[in-house]
Backbone as CSV, one residue per row, in Angstrom:
resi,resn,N_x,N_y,N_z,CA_x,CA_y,CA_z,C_x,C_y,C_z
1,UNK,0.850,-1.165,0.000,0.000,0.000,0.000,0.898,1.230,0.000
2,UNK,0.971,1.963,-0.473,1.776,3.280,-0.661,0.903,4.204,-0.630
3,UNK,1.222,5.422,0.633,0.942,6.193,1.129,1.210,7.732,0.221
4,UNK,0.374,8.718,-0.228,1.017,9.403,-1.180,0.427,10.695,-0.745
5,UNK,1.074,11.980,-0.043,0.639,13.211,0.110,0.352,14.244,-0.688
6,UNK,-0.781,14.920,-1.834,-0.673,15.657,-2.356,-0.234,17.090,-1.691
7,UNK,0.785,17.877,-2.068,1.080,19.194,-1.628,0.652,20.195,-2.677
8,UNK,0.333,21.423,-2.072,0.019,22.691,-2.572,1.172,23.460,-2.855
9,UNK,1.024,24.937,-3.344,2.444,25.773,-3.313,2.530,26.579,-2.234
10,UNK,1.333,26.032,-1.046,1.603,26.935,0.091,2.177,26.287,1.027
11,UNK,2.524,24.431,0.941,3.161,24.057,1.844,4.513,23.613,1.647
12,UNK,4.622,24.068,0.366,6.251,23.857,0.045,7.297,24.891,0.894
13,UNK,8.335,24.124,0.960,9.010,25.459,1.837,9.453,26.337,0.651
14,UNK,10.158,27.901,1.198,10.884,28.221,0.816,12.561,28.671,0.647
15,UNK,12.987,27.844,0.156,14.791,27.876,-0.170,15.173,29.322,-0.532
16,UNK,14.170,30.672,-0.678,15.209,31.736,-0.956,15.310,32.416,0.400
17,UNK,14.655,31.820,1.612,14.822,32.773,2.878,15.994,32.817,2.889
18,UNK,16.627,33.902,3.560,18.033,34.263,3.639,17.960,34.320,5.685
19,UNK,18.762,33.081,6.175,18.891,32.969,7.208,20.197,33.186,8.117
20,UNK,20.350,33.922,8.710,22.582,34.441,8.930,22.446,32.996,9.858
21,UNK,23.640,32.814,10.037,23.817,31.830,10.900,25.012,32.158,12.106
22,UNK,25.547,31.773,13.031,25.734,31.916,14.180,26.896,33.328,13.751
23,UNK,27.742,33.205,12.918,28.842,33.999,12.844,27.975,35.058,12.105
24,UNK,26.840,34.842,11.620,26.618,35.979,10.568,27.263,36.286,9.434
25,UNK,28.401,35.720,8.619,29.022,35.978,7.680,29.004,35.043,6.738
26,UNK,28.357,35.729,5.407,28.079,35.027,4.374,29.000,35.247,3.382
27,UNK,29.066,34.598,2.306,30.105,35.071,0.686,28.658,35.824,-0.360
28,UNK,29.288,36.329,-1.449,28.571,37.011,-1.910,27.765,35.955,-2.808
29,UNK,28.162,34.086,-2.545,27.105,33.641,-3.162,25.991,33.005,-2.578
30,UNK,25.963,33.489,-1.135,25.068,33.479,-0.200,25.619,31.696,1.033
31,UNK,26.219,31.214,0.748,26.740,30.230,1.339,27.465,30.692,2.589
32,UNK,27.014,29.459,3.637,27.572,30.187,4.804,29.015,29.700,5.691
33,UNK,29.290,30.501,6.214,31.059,30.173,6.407,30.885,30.025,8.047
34,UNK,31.408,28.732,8.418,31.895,29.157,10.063,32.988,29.838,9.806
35,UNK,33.139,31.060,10.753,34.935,31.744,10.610,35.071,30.934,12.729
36,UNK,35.066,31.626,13.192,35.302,30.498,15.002,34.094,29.784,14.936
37,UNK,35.329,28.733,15.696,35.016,27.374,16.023,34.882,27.358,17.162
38,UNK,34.004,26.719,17.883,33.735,27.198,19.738,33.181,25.676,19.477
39,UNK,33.177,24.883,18.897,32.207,23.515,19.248,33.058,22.012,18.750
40,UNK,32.117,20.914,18.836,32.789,19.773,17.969,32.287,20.053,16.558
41,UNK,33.296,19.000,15.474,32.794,19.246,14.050,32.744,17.665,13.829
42,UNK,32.450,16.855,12.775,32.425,15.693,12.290,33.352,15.711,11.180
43,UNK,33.379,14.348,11.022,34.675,13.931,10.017,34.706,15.001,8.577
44,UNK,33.224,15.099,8.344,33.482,16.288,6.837,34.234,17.858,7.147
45,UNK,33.817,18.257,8.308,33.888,19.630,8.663,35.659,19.635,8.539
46,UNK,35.767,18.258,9.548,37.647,18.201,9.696,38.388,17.958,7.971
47,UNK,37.930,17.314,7.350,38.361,17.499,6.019,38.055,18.395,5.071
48,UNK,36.786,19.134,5.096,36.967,20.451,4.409,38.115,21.632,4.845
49,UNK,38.004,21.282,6.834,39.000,23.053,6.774,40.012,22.290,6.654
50,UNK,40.733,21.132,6.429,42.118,20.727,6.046,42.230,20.741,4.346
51,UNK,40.725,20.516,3.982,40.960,20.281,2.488,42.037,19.362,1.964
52,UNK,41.162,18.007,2.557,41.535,16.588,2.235,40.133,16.366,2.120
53,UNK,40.473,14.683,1.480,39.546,14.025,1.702,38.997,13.124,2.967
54,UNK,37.961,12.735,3.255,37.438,12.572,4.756,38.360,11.172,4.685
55,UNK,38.612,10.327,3.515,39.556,8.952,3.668,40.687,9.142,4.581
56,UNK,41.341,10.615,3.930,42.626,10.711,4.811,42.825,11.080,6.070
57,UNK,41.337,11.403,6.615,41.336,12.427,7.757,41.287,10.691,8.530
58,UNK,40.433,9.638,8.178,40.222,8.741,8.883,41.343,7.760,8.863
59,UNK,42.505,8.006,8.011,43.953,7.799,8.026,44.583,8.288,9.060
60,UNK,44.548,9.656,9.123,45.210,10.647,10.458,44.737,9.488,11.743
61,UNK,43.146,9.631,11.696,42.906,8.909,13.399,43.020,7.916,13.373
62,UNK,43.458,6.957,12.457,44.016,5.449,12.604,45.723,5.661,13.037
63,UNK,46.401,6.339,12.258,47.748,6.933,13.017,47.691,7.887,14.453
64,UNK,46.915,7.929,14.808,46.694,9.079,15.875,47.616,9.999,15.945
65,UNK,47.163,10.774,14.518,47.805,12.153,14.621,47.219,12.884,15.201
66,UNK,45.671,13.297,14.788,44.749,14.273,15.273,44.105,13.623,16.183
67,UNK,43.246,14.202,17.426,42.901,14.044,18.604,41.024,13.586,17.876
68,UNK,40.565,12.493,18.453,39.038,11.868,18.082,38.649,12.112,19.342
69,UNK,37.198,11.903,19.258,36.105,12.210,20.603,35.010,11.259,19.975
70,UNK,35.364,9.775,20.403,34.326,8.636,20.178,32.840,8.691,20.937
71,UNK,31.966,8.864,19.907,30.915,9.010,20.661,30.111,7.719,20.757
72,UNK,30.543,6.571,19.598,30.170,5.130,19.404,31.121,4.903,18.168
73,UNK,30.176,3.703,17.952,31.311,3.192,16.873,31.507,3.884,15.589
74,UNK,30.222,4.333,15.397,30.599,5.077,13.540,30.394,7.015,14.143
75,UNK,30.303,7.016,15.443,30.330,8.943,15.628,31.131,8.737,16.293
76,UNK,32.353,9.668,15.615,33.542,10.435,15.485,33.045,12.001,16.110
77,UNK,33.805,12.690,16.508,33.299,14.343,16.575,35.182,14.508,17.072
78,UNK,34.877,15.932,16.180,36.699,16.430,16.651,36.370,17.655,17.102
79,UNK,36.986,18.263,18.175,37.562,19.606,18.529,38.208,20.615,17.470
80,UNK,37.607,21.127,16.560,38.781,22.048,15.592,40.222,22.281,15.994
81,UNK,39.738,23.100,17.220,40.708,23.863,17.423,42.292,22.970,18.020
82,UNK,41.856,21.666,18.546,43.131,20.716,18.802,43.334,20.513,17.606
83,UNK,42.900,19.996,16.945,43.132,19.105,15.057,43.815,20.064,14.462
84,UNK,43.791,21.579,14.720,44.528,22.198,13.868,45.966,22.017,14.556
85,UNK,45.982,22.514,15.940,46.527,22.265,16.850,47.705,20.969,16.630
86,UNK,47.188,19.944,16.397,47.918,18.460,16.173,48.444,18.420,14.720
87,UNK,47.742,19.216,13.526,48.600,19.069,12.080,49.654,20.582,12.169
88,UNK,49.360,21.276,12.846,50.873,22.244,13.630,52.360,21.496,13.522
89,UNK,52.005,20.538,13.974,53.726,20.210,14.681,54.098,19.219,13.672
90,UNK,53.287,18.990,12.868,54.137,18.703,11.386,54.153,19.863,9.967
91,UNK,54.373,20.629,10.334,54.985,22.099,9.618,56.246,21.816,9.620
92,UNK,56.711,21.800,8.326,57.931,21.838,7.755,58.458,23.176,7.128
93,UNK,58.781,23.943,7.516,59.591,25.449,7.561,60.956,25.086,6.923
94,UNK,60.619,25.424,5.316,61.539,25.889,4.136,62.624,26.759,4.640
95,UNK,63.856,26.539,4.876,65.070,27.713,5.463,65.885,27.944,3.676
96,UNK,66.563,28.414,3.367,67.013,29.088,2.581,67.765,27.890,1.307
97,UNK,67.299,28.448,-0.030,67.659,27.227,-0.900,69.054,27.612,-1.519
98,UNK,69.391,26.579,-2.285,70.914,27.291,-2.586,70.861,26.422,-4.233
C-alpha cells in the first residue's frame, strides 16, 4: 500500500529565505562560512577546513595524529581547534635554498 501526500504551493518550503547563521558571515554567493570554532565538528567539517579528503582524515585517526572524541562506533566528533593544533607540529619550515 503506498501512502502518497498531495502538496500545494503553500506548503512547500521556501529555499530563498536568507537565514545568517551563528557567525553571521556570508560570501557574496550566499553560502555560509563558520569563521570560530567554539564547538565539535564531524569527520566532513575536519576534512573540508584541512581540504583533504574525509579517507585521509580517517587515516590521520588510525595513526593518531589528530585528537578523536568517540561518541560510538561510527560517531567520530573532533575539537577544531586541537586538530589544527595536532597538524601544527608537522609544519615543515623551508630555510634558505641554494
Amino acid at each position: 500500500m503506498k501512502f502518497v501526500r498531495e502538496t500545494t504551493t503553500t506548503q512547500l518550503p521556501n529555499h530563498n529565505l536568507h537565514l545568517p547563521n551563528r557567525t553571521g558571515s556570508t560570501s557574496h554567493t550566499g553560502i555560509h562560512h563558520q569563521e570560530p570554532h567554539d564547538g565539535l565538528t564531524d569527520l566532513d567539517g575536519v576534512a573540508h577546513k584541512l581540504g583533504v579528503s574525509k579517507r585521509f582524515v580517517q587515516t590521520l585517526i588510525k595513526r593518531k595524529i589528530i585528537p578523536v572524541i568517540r561518541l560510538g562506533r561510527r560517531c567520530n566528533r573532533f575539537d577544531l581547534d586541537r586538530v589544527l593544533a595536532a597538524v601544527e607540529k608537522y609544519e615543515v619550515e623551508e630555510y634558505g635554498r641554494r
